[in-house]
PDB file of N, CA, C and O in Angstrom:
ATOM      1  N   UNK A   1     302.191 -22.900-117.659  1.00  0.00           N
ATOM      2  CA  UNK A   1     300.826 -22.569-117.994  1.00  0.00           C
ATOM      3  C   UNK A   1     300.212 -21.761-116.857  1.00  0.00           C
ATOM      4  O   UNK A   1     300.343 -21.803-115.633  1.00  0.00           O
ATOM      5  N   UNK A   2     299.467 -20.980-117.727  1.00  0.00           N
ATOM      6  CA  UNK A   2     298.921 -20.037-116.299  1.00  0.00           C
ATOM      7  C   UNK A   2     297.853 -20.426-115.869  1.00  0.00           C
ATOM      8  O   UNK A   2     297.376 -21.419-116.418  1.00  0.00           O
ATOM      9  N   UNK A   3     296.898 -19.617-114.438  1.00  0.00           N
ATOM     10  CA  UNK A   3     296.204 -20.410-113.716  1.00  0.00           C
ATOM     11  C   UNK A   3     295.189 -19.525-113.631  1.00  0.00           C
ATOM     12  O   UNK A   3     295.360 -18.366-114.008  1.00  0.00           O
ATOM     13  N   UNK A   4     293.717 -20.052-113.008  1.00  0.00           N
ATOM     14  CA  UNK A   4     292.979 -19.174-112.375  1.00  0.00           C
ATOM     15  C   UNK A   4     292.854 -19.903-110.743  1.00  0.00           C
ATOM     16  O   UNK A   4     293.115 -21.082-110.502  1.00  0.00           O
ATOM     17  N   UNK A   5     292.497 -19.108-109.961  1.00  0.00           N
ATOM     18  CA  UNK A   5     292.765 -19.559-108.858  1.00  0.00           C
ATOM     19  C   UNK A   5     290.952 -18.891-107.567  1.00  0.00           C
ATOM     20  O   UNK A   5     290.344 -17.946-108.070  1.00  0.00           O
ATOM     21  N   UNK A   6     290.527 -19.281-106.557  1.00  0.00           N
ATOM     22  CA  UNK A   6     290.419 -19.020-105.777  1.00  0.00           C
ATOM     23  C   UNK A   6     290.048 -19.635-104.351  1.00  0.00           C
ATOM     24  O   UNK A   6     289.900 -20.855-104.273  1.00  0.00           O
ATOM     25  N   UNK A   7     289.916 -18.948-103.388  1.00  0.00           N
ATOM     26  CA  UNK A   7     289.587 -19.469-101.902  1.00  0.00           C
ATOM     27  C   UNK A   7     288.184 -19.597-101.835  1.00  0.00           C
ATOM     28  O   UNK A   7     287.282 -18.784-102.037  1.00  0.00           O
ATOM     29  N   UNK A   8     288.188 -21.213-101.391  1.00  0.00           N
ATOM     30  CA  UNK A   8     286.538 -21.177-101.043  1.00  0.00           C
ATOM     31  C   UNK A   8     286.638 -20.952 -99.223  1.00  0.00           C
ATOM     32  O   UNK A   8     287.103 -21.785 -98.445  1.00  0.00           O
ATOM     33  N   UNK A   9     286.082 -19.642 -98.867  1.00  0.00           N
ATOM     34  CA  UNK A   9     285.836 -19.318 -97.823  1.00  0.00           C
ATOM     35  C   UNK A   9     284.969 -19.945 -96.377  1.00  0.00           C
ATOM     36  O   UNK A   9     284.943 -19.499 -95.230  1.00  0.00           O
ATOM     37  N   UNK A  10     284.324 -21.109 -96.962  1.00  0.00           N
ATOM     38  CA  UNK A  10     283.332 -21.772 -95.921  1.00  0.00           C
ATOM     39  C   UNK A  10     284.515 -23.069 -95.355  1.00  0.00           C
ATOM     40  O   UNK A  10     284.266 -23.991 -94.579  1.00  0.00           O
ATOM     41  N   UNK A  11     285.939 -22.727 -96.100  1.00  0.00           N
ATOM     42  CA  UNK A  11     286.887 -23.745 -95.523  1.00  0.00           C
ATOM     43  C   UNK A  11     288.192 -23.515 -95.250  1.00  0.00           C
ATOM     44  O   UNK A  11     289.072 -24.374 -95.180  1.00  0.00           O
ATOM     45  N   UNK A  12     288.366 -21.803 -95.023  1.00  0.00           N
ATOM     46  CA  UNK A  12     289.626 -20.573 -94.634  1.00  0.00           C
ATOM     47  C   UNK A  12     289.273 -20.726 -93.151  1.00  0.00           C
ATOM     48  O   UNK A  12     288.168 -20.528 -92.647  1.00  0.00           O
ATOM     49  N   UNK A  13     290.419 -21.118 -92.529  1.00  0.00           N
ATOM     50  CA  UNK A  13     290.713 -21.081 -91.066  1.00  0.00           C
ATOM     51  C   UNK A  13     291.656 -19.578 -90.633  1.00  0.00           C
ATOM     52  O   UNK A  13     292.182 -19.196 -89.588  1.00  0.00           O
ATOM     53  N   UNK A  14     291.532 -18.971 -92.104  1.00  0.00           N
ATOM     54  CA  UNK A  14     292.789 -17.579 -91.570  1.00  0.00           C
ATOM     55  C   UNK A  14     293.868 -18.104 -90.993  1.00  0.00           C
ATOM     56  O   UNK A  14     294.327 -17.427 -90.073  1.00  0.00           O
ATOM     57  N   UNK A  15     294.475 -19.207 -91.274  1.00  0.00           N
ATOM     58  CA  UNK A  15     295.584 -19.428 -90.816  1.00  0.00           C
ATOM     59  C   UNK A  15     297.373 -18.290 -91.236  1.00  0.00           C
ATOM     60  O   UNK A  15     298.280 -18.042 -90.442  1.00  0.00           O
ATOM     61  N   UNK A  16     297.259 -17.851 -92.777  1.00  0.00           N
ATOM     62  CA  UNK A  16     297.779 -17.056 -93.431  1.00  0.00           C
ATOM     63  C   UNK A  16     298.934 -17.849 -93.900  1.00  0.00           C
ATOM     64  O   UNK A  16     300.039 -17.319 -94.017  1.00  0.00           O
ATOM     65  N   UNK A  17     298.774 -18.832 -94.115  1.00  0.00           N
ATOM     66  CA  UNK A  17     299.955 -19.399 -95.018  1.00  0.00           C
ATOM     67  C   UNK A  17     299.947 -19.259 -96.654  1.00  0.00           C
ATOM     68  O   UNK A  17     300.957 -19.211 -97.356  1.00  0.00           O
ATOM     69  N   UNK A  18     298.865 -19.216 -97.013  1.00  0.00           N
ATOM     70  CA  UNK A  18     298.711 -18.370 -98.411  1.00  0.00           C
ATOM     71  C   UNK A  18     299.279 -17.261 -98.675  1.00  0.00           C
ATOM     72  O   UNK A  18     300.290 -17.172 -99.371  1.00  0.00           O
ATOM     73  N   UNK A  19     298.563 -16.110 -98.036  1.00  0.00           N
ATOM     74  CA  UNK A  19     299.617 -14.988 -97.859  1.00  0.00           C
ATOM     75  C   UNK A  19     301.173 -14.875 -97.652  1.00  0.00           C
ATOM     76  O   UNK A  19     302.013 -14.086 -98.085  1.00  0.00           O
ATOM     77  N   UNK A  20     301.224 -15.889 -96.882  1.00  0.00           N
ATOM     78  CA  UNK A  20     303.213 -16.042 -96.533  1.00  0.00           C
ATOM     79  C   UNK A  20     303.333 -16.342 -97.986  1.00  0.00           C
ATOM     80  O   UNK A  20     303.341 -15.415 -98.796  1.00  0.00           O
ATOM     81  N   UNK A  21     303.400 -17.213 -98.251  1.00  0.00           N
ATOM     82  CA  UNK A  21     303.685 -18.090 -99.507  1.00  0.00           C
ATOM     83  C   UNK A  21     303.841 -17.019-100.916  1.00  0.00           C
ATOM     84  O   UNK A  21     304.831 -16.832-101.622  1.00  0.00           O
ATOM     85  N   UNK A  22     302.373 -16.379-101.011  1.00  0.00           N
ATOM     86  CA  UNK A  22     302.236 -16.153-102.012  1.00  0.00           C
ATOM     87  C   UNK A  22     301.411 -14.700-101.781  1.00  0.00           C
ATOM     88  O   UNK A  22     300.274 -14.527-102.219  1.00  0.00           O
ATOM     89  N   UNK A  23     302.168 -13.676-101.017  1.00  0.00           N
ATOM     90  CA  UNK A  23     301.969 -12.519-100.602  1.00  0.00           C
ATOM     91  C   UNK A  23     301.159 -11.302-101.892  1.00  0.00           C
ATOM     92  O   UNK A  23     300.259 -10.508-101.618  1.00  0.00           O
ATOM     93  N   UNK A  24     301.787 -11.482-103.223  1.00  0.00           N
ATOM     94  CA  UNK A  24     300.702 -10.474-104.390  1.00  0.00           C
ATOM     95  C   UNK A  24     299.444 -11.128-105.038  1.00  0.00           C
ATOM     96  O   UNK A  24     298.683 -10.717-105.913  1.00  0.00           O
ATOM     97  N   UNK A  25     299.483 -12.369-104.263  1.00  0.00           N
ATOM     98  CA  UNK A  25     298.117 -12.799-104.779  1.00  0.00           C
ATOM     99  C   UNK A  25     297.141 -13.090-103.825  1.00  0.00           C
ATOM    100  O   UNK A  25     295.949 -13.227-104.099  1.00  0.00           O
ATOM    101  N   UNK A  26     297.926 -13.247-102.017  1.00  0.00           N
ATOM    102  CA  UNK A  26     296.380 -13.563-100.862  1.00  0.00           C
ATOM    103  C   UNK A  26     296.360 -12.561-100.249  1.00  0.00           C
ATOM    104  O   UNK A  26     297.274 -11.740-100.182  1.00  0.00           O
ATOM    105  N   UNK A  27     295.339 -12.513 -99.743  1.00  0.00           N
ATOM    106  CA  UNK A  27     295.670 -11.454 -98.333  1.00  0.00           C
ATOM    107  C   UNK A  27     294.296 -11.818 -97.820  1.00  0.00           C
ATOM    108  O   UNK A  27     293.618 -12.627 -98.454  1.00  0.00           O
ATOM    109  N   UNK A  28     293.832 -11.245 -96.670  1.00  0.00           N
ATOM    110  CA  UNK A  28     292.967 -11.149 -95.787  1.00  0.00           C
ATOM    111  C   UNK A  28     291.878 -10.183 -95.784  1.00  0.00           C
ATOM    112  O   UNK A  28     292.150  -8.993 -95.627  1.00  0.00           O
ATOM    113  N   UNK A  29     290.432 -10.643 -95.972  1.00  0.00           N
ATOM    114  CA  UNK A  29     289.534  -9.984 -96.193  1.00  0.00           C
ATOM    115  C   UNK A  29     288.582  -9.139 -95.281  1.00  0.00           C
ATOM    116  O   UNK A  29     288.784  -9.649 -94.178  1.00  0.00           O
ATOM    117  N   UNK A  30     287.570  -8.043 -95.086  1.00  0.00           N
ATOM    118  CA  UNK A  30     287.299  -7.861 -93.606  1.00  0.00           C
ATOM    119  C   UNK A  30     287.132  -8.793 -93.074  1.00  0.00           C
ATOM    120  O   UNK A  30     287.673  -8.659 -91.976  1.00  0.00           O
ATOM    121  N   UNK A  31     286.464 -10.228 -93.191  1.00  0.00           N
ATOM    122  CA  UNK A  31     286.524 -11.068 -91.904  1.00  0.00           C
ATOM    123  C   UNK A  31     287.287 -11.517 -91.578  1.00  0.00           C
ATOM    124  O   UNK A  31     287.215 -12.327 -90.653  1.00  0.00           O
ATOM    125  N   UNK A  32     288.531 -11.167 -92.262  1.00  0.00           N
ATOM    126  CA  UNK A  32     289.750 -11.740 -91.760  1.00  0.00           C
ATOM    127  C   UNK A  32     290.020 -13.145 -92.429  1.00  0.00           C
ATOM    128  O   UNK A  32     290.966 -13.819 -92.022  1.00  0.00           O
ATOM    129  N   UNK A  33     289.314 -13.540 -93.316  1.00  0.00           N
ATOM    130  CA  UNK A  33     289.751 -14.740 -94.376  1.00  0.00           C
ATOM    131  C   UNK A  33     290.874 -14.343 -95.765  1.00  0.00           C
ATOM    132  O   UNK A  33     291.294 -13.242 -96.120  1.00  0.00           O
ATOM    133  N   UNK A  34     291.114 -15.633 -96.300  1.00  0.00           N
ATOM    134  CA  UNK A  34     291.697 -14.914 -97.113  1.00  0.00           C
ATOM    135  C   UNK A  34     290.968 -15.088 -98.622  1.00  0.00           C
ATOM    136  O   UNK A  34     290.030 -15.717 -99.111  1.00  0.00           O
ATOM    137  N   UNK A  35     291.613 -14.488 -98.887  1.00  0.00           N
ATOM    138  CA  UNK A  35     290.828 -13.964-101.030  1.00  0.00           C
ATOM    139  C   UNK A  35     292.109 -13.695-102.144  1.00  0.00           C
ATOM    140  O   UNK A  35     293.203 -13.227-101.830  1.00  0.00           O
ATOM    141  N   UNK A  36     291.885 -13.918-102.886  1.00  0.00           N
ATOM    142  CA  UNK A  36     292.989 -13.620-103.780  1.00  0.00           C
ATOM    143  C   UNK A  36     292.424 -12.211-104.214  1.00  0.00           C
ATOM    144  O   UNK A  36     291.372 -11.612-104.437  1.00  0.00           O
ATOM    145  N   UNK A  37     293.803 -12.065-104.192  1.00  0.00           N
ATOM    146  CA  UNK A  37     293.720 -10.274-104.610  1.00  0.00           C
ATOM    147  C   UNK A  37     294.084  -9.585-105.857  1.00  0.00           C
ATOM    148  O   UNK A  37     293.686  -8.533-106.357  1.00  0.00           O
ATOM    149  N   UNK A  38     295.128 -10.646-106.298  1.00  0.00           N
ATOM    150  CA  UNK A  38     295.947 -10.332-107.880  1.00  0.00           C
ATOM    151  C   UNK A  38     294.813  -9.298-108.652  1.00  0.00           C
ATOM    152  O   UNK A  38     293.591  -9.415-108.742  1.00  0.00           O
ATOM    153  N   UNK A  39     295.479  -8.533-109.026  1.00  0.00           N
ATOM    154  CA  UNK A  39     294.848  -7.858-109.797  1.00  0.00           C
ATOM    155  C   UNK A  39     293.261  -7.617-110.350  1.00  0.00           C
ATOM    156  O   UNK A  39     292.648  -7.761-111.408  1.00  0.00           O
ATOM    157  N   UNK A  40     292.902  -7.024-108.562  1.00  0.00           N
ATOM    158  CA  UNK A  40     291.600  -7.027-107.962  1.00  0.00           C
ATOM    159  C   UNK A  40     291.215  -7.998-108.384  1.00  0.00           C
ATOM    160  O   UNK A  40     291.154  -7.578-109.540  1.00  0.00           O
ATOM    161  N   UNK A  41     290.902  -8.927-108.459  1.00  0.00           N
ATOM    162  CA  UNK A  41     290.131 -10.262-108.358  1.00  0.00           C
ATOM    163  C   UNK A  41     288.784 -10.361-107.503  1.00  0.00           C
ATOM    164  O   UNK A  41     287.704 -10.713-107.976  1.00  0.00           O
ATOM    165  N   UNK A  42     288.980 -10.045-106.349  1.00  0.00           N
ATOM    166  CA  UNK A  42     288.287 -10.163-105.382  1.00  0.00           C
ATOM    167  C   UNK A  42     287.603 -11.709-105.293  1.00  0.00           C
ATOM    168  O   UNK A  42     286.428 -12.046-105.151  1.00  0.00           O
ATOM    169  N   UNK A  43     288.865 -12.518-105.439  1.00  0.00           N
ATOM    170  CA  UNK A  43     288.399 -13.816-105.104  1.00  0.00           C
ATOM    171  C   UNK A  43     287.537 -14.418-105.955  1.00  0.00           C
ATOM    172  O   UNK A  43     287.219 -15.600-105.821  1.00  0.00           O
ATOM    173  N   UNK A  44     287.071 -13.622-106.938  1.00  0.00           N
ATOM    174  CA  UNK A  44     286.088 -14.139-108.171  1.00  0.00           C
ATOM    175  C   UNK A  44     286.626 -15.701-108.808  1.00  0.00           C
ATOM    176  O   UNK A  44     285.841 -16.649-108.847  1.00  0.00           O
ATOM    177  N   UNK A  45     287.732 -15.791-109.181  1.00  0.00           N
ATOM    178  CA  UNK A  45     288.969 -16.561-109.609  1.00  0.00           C
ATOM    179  C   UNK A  45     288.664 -15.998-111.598  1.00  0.00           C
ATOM    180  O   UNK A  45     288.608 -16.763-112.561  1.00  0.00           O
ATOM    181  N   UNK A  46     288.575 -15.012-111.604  1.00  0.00           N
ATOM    182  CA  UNK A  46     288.351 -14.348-112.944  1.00  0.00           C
ATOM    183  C   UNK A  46     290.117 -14.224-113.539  1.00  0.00           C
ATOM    184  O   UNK A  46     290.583 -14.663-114.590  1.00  0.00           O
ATOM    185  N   UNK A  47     290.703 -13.583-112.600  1.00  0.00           N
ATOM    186  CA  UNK A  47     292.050 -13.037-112.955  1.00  0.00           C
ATOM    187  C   UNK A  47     293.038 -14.453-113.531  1.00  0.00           C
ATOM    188  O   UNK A  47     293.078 -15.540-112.954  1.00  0.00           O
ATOM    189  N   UNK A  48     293.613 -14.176-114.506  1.00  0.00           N
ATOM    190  CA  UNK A  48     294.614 -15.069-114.434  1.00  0.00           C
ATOM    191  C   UNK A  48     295.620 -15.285-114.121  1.00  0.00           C
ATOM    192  O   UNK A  48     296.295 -14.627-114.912  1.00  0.00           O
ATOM    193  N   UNK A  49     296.187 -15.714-113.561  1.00  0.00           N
ATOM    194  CA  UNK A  49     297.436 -15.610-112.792  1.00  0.00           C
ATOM    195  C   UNK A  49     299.044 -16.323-113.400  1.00  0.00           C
ATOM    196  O   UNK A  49     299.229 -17.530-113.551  1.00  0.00           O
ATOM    197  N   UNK A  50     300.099 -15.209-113.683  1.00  0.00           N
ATOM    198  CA  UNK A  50     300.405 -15.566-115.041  1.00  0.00           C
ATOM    199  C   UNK A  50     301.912 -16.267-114.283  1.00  0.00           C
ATOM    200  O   UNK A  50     302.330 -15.945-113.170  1.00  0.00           O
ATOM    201  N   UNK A  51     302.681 -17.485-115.396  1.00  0.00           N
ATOM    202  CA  UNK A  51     303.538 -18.227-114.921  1.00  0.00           C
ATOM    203  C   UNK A  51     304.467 -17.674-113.964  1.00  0.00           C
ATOM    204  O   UNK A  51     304.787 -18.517-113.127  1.00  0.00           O
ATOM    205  N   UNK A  52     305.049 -16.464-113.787  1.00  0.00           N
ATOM    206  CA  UNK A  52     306.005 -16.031-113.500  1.00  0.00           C
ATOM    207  C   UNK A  52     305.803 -16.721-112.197  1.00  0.00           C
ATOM    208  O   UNK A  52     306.644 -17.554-111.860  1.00  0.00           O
ATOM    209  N   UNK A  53     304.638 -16.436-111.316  1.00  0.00           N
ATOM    210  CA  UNK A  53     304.079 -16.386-109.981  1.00  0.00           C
ATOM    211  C   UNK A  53     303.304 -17.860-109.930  1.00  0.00           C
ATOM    212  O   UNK A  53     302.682 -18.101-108.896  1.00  0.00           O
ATOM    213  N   UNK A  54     303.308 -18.646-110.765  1.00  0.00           N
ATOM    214  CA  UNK A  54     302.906 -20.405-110.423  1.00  0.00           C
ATOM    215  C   UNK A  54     303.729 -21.030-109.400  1.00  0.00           C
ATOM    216  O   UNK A  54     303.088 -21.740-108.625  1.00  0.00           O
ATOM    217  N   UNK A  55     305.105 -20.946-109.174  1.00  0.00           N
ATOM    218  CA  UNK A  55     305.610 -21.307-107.687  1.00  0.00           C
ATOM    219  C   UNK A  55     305.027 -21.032-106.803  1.00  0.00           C
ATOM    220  O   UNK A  55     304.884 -21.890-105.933  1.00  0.00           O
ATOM    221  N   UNK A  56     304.432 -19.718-106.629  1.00  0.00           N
ATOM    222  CA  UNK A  56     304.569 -19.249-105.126  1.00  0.00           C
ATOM    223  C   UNK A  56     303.033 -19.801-104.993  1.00  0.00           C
ATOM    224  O   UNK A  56     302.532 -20.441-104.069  1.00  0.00           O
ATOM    225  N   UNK A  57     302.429 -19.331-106.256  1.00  0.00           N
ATOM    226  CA  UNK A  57     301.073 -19.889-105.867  1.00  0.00           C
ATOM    227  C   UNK A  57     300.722 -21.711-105.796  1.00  0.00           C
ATOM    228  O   UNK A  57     299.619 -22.163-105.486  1.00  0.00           O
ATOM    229  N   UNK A  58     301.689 -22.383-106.085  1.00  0.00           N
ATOM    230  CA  UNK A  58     301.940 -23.433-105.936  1.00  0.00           C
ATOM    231  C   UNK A  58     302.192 -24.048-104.328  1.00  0.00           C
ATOM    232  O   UNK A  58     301.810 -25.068-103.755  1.00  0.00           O
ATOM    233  N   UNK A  59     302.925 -23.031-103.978  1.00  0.00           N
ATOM    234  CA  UNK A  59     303.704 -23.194-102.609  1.00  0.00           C
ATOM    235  C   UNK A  59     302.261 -23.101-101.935  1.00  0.00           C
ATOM    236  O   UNK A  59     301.719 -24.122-101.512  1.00  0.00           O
ATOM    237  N   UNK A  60     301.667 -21.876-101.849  1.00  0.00           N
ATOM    238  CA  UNK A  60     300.728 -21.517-101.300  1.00  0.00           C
ATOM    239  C   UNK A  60     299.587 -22.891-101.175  1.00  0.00           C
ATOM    240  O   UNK A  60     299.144 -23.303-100.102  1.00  0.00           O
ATOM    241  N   UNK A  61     299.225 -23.509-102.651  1.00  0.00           N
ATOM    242  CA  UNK A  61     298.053 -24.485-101.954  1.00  0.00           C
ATOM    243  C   UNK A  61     298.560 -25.264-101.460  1.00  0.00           C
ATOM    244  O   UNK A  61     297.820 -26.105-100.950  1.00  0.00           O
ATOM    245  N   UNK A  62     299.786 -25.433-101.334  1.00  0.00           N
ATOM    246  CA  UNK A  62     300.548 -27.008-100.950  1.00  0.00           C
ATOM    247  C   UNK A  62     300.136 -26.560 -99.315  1.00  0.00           C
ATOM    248  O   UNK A  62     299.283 -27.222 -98.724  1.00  0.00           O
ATOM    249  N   UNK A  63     300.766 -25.464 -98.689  1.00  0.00           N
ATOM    250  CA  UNK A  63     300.860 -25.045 -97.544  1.00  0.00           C
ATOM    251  C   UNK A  63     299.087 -25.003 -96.651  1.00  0.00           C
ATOM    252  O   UNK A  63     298.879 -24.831 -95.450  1.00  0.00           O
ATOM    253  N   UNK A  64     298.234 -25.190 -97.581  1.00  0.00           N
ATOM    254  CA  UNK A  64     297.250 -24.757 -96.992  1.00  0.00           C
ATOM    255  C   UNK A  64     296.647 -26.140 -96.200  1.00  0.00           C
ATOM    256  O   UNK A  64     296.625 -27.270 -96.688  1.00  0.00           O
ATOM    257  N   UNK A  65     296.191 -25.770 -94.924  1.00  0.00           N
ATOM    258  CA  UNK A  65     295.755 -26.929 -93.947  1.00  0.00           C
ATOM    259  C   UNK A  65     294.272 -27.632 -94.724  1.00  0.00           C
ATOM    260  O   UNK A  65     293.906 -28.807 -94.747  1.00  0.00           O
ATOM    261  N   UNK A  66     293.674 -26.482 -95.279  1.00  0.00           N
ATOM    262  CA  UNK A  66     292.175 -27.496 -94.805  1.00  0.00           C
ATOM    263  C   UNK A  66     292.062 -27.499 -96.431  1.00  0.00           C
ATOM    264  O   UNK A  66     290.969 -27.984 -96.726  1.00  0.00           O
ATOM    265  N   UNK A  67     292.709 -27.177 -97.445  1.00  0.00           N
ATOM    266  CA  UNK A  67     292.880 -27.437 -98.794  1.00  0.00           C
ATOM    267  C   UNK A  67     291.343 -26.781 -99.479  1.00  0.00           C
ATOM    268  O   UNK A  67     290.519 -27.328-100.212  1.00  0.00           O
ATOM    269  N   UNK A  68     291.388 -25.087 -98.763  1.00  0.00           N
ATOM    270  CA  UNK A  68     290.481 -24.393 -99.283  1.00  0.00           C
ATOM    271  C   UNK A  68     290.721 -23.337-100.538  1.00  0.00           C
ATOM    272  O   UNK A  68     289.892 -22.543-100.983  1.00  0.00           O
ATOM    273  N   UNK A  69     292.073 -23.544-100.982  1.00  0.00           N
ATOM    274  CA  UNK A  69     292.512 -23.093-102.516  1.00  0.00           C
ATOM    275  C   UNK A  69     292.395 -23.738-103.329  1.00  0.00           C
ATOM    276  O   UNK A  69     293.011 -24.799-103.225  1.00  0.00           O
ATOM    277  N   UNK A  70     291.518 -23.517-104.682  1.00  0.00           N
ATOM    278  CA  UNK A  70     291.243 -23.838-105.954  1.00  0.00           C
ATOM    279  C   UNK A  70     291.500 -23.781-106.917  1.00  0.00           C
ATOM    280  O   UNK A  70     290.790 -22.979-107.524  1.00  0.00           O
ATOM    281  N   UNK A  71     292.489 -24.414-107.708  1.00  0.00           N
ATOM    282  CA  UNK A  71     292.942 -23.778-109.147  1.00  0.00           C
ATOM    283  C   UNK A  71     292.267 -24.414-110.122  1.00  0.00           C
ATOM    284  O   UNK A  71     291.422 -25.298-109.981  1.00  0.00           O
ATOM    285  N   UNK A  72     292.801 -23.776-111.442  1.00  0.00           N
ATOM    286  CA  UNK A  72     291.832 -24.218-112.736  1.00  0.00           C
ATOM    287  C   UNK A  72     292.240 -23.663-114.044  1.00  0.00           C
ATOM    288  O   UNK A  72     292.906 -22.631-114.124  1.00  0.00           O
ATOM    289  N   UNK A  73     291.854 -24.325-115.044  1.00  0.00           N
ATOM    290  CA  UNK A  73     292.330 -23.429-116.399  1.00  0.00           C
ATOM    291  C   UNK A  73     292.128 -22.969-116.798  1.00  0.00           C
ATOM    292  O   UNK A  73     292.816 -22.347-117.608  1.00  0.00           O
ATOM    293  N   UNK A  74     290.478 -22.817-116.488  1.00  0.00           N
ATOM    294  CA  UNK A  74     289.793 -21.580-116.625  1.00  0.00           C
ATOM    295  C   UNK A  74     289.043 -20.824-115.801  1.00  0.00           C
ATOM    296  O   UNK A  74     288.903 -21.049-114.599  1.00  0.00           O
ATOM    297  N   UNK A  75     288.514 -19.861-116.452  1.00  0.00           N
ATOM    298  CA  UNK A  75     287.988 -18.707-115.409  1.00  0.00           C
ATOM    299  C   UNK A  75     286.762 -19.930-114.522  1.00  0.00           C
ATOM    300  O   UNK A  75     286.300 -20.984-114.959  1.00  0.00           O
ATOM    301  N   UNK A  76     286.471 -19.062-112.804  1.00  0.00           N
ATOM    302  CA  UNK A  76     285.648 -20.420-112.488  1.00  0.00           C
ATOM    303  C   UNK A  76     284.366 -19.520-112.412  1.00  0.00           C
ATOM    304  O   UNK A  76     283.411 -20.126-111.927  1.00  0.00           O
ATOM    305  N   UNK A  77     284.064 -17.987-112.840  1.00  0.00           N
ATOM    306  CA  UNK A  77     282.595 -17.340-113.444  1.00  0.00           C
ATOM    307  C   UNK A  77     283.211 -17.102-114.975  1.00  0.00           C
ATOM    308  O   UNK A  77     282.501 -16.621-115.859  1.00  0.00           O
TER     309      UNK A  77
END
C-alpha cells in the first residue's frame, strides 16, 4: 500500500539518515533540514509515494533519531 509521507521540521536535527536511506524521496532544504522531495512535494506530504519505494522509505523512518518523519494514508493537506 502506498504512502503519504512528511518531515515535521521543528524536530529535523539534519542528521541525513533519511536521505541515506531513502535518497529520491529526502534531501536537504536551504536550512539544511530535510523535506521530502518525491515528485516536488515540497514536504507538503501531498505526493504519494508509490509501493515500489515503501522499503526505503520504511528504512528511512526507522533510521530517524528524533522520529520527525510522518506517514499516512492520506494526503496530510
Amino acid at each position: 500500500m502506498s504512502k503519504y509521507v512528511l518531515v515535521k521540521k521543528d524536530s529535523c536535527i539534519a542528521c541525513g539518515s533519511c536521505g541515506s536511506s531513502a535518497p529520491e524521496i529526502f534531501d536537504f532544504d536551504d536550512d539544511g533540514l530535510a523535506e521530502v522531495i518525491y515528485e516536488g512535494d515540497n514536504n507538503k506530504g501531498v505526493t504519494l509515494i508509490p509501493s515500489d519505494l515503501l522499503e526505503e522509505l520504511g528504512d528511512a523512518v526507522d533510521s530517524c533519531p528524533t522520529s520527525c518523519i510522518k506517514t499516512a494514508k492520506a494526503p496530510f493537506a
